[in-house]
N, C-alpha and C positions, 0 to 999 in steps of 0.2 A: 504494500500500500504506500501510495506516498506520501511528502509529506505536504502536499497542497490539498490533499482528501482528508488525512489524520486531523489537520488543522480545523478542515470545515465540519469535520463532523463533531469533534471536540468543542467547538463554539457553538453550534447547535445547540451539544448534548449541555452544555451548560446553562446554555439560552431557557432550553427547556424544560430544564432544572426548576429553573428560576419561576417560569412562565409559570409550571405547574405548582409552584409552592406557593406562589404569588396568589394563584386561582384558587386551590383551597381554602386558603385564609381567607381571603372573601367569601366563599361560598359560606364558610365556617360563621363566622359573625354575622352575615347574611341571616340563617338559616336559624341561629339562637336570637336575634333583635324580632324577627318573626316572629318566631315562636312565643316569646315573652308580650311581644307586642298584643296578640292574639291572647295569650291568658289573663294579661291585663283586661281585654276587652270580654270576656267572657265575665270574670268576676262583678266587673262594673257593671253588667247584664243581669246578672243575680244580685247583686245589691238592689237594681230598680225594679226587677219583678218581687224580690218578696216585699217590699215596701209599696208596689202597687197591688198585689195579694192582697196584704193585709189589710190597707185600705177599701178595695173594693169588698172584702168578706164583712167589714164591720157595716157596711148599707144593709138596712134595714129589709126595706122591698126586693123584688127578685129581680125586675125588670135594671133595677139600677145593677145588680151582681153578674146578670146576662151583656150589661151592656160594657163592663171591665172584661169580663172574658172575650167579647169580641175585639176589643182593641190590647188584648195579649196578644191576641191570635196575629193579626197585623203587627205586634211588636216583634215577635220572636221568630215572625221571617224575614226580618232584617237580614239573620245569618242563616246561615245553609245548612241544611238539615238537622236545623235546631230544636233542642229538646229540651224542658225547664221542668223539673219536681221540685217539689214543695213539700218534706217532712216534718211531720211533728215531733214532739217528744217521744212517741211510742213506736216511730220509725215507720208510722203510717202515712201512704200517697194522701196531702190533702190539697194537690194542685199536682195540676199535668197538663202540659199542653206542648203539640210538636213532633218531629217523628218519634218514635221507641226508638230508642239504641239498642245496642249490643249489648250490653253490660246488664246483665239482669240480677246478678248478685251483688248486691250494695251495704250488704249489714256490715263486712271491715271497714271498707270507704268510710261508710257513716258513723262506726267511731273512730275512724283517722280524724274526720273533721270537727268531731265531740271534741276529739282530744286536744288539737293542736289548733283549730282554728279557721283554719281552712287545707287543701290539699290537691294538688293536681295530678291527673293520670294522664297518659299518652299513649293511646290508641292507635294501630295501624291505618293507613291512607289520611292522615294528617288530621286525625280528627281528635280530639280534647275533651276532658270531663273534668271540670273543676266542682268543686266543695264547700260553700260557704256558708260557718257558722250566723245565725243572725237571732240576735237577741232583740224579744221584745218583753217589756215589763208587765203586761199586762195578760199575753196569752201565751208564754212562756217563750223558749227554745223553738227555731226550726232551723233547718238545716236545708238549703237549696243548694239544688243539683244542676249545672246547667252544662250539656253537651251541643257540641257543633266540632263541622268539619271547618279546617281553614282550607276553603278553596283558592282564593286570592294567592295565597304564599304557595300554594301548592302550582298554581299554572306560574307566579313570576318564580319558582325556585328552578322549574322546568324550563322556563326559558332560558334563566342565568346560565344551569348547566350547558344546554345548547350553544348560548353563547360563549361561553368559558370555553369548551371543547372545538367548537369551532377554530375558536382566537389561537388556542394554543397552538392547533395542527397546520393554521396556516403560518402561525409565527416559526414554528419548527420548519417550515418549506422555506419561508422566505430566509430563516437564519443558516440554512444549511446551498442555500444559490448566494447568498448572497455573500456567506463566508468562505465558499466555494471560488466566486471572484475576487475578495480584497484578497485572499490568500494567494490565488494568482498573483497579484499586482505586487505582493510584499516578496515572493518569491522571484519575481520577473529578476531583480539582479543578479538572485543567485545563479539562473538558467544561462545568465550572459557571464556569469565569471566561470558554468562549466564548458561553455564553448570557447572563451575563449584559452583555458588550460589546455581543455582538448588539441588546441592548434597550435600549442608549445612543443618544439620536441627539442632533444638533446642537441639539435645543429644551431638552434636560435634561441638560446638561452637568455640574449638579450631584449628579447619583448618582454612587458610589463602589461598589468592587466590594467584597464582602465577602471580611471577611481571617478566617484559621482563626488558631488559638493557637499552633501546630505554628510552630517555626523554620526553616523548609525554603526548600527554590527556590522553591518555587509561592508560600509566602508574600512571601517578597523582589521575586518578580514579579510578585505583585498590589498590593506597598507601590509599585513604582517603576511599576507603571502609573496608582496611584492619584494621585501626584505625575503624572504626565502630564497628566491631566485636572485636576489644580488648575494646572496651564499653563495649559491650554487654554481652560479657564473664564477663567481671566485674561483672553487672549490676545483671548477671544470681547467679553467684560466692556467691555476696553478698545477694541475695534475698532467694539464697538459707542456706545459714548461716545464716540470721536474721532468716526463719522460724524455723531453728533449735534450735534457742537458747531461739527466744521468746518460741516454745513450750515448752521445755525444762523448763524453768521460771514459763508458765504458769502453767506447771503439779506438782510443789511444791505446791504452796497454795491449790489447788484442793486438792491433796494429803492428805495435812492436813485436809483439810472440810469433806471428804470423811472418812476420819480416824478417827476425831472428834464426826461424826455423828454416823458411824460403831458402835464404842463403848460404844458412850453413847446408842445405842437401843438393847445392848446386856443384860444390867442388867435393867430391870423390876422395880427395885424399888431404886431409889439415892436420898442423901440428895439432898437440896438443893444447899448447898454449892457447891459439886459436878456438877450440874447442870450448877449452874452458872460457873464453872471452863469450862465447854466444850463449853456454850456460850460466853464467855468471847475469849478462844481458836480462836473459829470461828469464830468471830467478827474479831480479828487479821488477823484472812487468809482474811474473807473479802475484808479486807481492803489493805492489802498486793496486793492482788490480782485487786482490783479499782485502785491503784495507778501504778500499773504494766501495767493496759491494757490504763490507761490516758497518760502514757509514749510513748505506742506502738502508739495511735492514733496519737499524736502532732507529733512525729516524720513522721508518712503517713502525716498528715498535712504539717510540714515542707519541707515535699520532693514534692510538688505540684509546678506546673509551675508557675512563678512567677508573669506571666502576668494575672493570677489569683487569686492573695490574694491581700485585698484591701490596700489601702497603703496611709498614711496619715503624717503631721508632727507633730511629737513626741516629746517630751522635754523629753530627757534624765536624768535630774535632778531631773525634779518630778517621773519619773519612778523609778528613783535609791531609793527613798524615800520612794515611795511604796512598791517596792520590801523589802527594810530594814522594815520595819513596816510588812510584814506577815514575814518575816522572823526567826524576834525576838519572833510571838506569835507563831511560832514552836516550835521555841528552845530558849526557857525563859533565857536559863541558858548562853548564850552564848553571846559575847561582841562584836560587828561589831562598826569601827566609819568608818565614811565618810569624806572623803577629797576631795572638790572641787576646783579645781584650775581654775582660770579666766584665760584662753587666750592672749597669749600676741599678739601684733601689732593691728591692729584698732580694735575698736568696732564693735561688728556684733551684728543685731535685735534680732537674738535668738540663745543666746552662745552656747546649747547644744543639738541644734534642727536637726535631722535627717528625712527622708523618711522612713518609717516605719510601720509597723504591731504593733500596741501599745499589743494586745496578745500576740502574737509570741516572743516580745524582753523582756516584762515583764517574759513570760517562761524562756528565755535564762536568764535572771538576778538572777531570784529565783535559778536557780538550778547551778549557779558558786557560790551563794551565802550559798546556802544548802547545796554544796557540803563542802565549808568551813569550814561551822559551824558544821559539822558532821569528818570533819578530824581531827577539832581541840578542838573536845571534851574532856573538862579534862585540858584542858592549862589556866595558867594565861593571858598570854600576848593576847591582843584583835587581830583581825581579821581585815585588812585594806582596804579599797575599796576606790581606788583614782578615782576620774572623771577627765580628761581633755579633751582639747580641741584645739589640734594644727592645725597647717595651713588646711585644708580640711578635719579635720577628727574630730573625737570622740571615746574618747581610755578611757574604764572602764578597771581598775587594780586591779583584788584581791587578794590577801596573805594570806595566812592561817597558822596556827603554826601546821601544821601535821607530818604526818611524814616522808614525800617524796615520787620518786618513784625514781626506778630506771631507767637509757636509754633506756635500752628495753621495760623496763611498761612504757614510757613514749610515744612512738612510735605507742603505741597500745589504747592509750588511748581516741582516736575515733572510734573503733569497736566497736559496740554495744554491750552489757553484758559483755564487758572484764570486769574482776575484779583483782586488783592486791593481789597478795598474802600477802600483807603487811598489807593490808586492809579488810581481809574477815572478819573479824567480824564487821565490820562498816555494819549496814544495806542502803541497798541500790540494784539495779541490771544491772548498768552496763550500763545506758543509759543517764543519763544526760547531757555529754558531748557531745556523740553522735548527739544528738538530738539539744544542743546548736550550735553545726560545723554546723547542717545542717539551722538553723534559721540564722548564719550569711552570709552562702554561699547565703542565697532567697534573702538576705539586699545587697548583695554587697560587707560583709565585711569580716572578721576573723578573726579567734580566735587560743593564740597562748598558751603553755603551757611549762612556765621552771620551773624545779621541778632538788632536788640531794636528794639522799637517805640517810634520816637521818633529814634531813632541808624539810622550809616549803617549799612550791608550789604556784606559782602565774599563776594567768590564766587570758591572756591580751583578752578583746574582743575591736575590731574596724571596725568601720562605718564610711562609707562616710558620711560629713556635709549637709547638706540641703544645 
C-alpha cells in the first residue's frame, strides 16, 4: 500500500472517529433533554387533571360533572395515546379517561409513588408512565397515573439519526477523496526527488536534486541528500585519484624489476659481479615496492569503520619509546630526543593513557617520526619530539631541521602521493601523512602541520585522554 493511500485512509479513519463521536454525543443529550422534556410534561399533565378531577367531582349536579368529563376528554388528546387514572387511597380507579395501556399491574408502581412521591417508568416505542402523589386535605391521598407515547421525539430522534448517518458516511467519502488528493499534492515533491535520484548514476555524481523555497521536511531532505552526494563525489573524486596515483607508484618499481630482469637475460654469459648488481637492483625495487603496497594497505586499514578496529588503553609514553627505538635502527645516523612533560593540575592514574589501536598509533608515530629523520638528513641540530598532556588531551610534537614547505605544499600535504618539489629527492611516496590524518580521524583526534619555506616543520598529533 502506499503511502498516499495509508495517508488518506488514516485521515478519514480519524475524520470519522471524530464525526462519529461527535454524532453520538449529540444524539446522546438529544435523546435524555427529550426524554426529560416529555416527563416534565406528563407530570405537569397530572398535576392539572387531578386538580381539574377534583374540582369537577365536588359539582353538585350531574350535568355540571358530564360537562368536566367532556372537556378531559378534549384535554388528554392533546398527547398521543394518552391515558390519565385517578386513584384513591384504596388503590381504587376513581377516574379514567384515554387509551388503556399496557401496564395492567400497578399495585408496586402505586406504592413506589406512596413512597417517594412521585416515579417514572419507561416503556418500549417511547412511551412513558409517570406517578404523581397528590394530596388533598379534605378527601385525602390520590395518586395519578398518566401515560403517553412521545411521538414528536420519537419521528425528530429518527430523523437526527438519519441525518447523523447520513453526514457521517458522506463526511467519511468526502474525507477519504479529499485526503486522497492533499496527500497527492504533499507527496508531489517526494515523487520529483525519486525521479530525479533515479536519473543519478555513478558517471554524474555531480547533479544535485533541486530544492523548493518552502522550509519543510522534503526540503531539509533534499539539503541533506544533497550533502550526500557532495560525499560521494568526494568519496568517488578521491578513490578515483588514489587508484591513479597508487598505480602510477606501483608501475615504477615493477618497471625497474621488469627492466632489471629484461636485461640481465639478454647476455648469456655475466660476471658475477654483474649478477649481483641486477640482484642487488631488484632487491631495491622489491623492497620499494613491499613498502609501497604496506602503505596502500594500512591506509585501506585506516579508512575502516571504527566501530570495527579493536581499541584498547594505550600508554602513549611507552609507544613514543618504541616508536624512537625502530626509528633510530632505521636511520643510525640521525638524533631524535624526547621531551616528556608531566601535566599540570591533579594527578591522573595514567598520565598519557589514551583509547586506542596500539598498531594503528604506533604507525602514525613511526612515520611523523621517519618522516623527520628523513627531512633532516644531513643536519647537526637533533630532531625534537615533545609529549604532553593537557586538560583532556595528548599532544605529540615533532620538529625536524628540514627544509620546509611552502602554503600551498602545505595545504596539500594530506593527498596521498603528493610530493613536494623541495623534496623529490628524499625517498619516500607521498603517503605517510596521509595515512597518519587518517589513523587520527578512526582515534578521534588530529593532526596538524606548520611548516615556512626554508625552516623546519612541526607536525602536532592529538588524542583525546582516556
Amino acid at each position: 500500500m502506499s503511502i498516499r493511500i495509508r495517508l488518506a485512509l488514516q485521515f478519514a479513519a480519524i475524520l470519522g472517529f471524530t464525526l462519529l463521536l461527535f454524532s453520538l454525543v449529540i444524539y446522546f443529550f438529544t435523546y435524555h433533554s427529550r426524554r426529560e422534556y416529555f416527563t416534565e410534561s406528563l407530570f405537569a399533565r397530572a398535576r392539572i387533571v387531578a386538580h381539574v378531577y377534583l374540582d369537577g367531582t365536588d359539582r353538585g349536579d350531574e350535568a355540571s360533572q358530564a360537562s368536566y368529563r367532556r372537556y378531559l376528554r378534549q384535554f388528554y388528546r392533546t398527547l398521543p395515546e394518552e391515558e390519565v387514572r385517578v386513584f384513591d387511597a384504596q388503590n381504587r380507579v376513581v377516574f379514567r379517561e384515554g387509551r388503556v395501556g399496557q401496564k395492567s399491574d400497578l399495585q408496586s408502581f402505586l406504592q413506589d409513588v406512596r413512597k417517594d412521591g412521585r416515579e417514572v417508568v419507561l416503556e418500549s416505542d417511547y412511551r412513558q408512565t409517570v406517578g404523581l402523589l397528590y394530596r388533598d386535605a379534605h378527601r385525602g391521598d390520590f395518586v395519578v397515573v398518566a401515560s403517553s407515547v412521545d411521538a414528536d421525539s420519537r419521528q425528530k430522534l429518527n430523523e437526527l439519526r438519519t441525518v447523523l448517518t447520513t453526514g457521517l458516511l458522506a463526511s467519511f467519502l468526502i474525507a477519504g477523496v479529499g485526503g486522497l488528493f492533499f496527500a497527492g499534492l504533499a507527496l508531489r515533491p517526494m515523487q520529483r526527488i525519486v525521479r530525479e535520484v533515479d536519473s543519478i548514476s555513478a558517471s554524474d555524481l555531480h547533479r544535485r536534486l533541486s530544492q523548493g523555497d518552502d522550509q519543510d521536511e522534503v526540503s531539509l531532505l533534499t539539503q541533506r541528500f544533497n550533502s550526500l552526494l557532495d560525499r560521494l563525489e568526494t568519496a568517488f573524486a578521491g578513490q578515483r585519484t588514489f587508484v591513479r596515483d597508487a598505480s602510477h607508484e606501483l608501475r615504477t618499481p615493477l618497471t625497474v624489476l621488469i627492466g632489471q630482469l629484461e636485461v640481465a637475460l639478454l647476455q648469456q654469459e655475466r660476471s658475477p659481479e654483474e649478477y649481483r648488481s641486477v640482484l642487488q637492483s631488484t632487491l631495491d625495487a622489491a623492497r620499494l615496492l613491499k613498502d609501497l603496497t604496506n602503505g596502500l594497505l594500512q591506509i585501506a586499514r585506516a579508512s575502516d569503520d571504527p566501530s570495527q578496529v579493536p581499541l584498547t588503553l594505550v600508554r602513549l609514553d611507552e609507544l613514543l619509546l618504541q616508536a624512537h627505538e625502530e626509528v633510530l635502527r632505521r636511520h643510525p645516523t640521525s638524533r631524535v630526543d624526547l621531551d616528556f612533560r608531566e601535566p599540570t593540575g591533579p594527578p591522573r592514574a595514567v598520565t598519557y593513557g589514551v583509547r586506542g589501536n596500539e598498531a594503528l598509533l604506533l604507525s602514525a608515530f613511526l612515520n611523523v617520526l621517519e618522516n623527520a629523520c628523513k627531512f633532516s638528513e644531513g643536519r647537526s641540530a637533533p630532531i625534537v619530539a615533545l609529549l604532553t598532556a593537557p586538560a583532556g588531551r595528548v599532544c605529540l610534537q615533532v620538529r625536524d631541521q628540514g627544509v620546509g614547505m611552502s602554503e600551498a605544499d602545505r595545504q596539500q600535504v594530506f593527498v596521498p602521493f603528493f610530493r613536494s618539489d623541495a623534496v623529490r629527492n628524499v625517498p619516500g611516496h607521498g603517503i605517510g601523512l596521509p595515512l597518519t590524518a587518517k589513523i587520527m580521524t578512526l582515534h578521534g583526534g588530529d593532526v596538524q602541520v606548520e611548516s615556512e619555506l626554508g625552516k623546519s616543520t612541526t607536525v602536532t598529533l592529538i588524542l583525546p585522554a582516556a
